[in-house]
N, C-alpha and C positions, 0 to 999 in steps of 0.2 A: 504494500500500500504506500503509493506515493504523498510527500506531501508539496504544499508549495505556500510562496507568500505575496501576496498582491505586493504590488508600493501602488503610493504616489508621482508624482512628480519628480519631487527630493528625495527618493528614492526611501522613502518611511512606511515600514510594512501596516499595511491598512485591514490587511483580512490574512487569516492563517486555513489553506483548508485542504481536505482530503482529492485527490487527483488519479488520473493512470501513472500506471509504473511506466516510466523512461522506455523499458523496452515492448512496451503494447502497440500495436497500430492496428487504428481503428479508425475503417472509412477511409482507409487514405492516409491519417494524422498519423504521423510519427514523433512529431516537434513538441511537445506537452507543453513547456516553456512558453513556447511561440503560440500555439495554440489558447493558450490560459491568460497568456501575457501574464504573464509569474513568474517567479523564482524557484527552484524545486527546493526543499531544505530537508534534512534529515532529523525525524524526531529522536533518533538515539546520538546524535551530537551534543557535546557542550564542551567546553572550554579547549576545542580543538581536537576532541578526542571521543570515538564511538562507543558507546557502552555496551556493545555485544562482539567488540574487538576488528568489527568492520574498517572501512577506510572512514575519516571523519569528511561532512561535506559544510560547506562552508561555513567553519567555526562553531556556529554555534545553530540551536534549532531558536528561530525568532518566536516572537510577541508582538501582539500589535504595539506600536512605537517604537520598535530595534530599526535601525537604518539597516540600507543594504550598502556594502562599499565596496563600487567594479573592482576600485584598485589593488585590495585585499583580498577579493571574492569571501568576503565574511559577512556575516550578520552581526550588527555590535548594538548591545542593549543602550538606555538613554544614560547618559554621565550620571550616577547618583549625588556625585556634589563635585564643587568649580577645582577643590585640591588633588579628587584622582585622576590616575592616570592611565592611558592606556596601554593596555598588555599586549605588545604583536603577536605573541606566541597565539593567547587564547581568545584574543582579541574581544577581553573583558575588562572592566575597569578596576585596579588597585586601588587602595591607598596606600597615601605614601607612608604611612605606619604598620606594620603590619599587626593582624589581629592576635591577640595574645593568646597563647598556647597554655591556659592554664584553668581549663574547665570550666572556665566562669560565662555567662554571659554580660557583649559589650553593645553598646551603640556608639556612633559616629559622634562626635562631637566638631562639626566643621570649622566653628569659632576659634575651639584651642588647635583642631587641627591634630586630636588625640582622641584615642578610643575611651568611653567611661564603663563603669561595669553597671550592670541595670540590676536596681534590687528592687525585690518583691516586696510591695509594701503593703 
């Protein structure tokens, strides 16, 4: 089961949905892509990597609001905040602190620009 993702314009996926497999032709269609004017994306993708040990397809599997980028051929989620950065590898956004390895739960704190720990109150 194929998947694919609309864009827009700026190239901003608008719809994520179920399609033919790449190798179906049907009627004539062999172009799905072309056909759909779509993206194909892979739902066992993410961070550059297939989770059933396949070839990964472009980065990541989108959401509506993920850009598409030709020049990466990736799918990259919306910047969570103005300090991270992007990862070529996984073509997902860091921060530039990284998250603490020590069993706790944190959230972002963009202000200080540091992770806090969140406590249950």
């Amino acid at each position: 089961m194929a998947h694919y993702a609309q864009l827009d314009a700026d190239n901003v996926v608008i719809a994520v949905f179920v399609g033919r497999n790449e190798d179906e032709v049907v009627g004539g269609i062999s172009d799905w892509e072309e056909y759909y004017k779509a993206k194909r994306c892979s739902y066992n993708t993410h961070a550059g990597e297939h989770a059933l040990g396949g070839i990964p397809f472009r980065k990541n599997y989108p959401e509506i609001g993920f850009t598409y980028d030709p020049d990466r051929d990736a799918f990259i989620p919306p910047k969570p905040f103005p300090s991270w950065v992007l990862n070529e590898d996984t073509c997902l956004w860091d921060a530039p602190v990284p998250y603490p390895d020590d069993g706790k739960v944190y959230a972002w704190n963009e202000e200080d620009v540091a992770w806090e720990e969140v406590i249950d109150g």
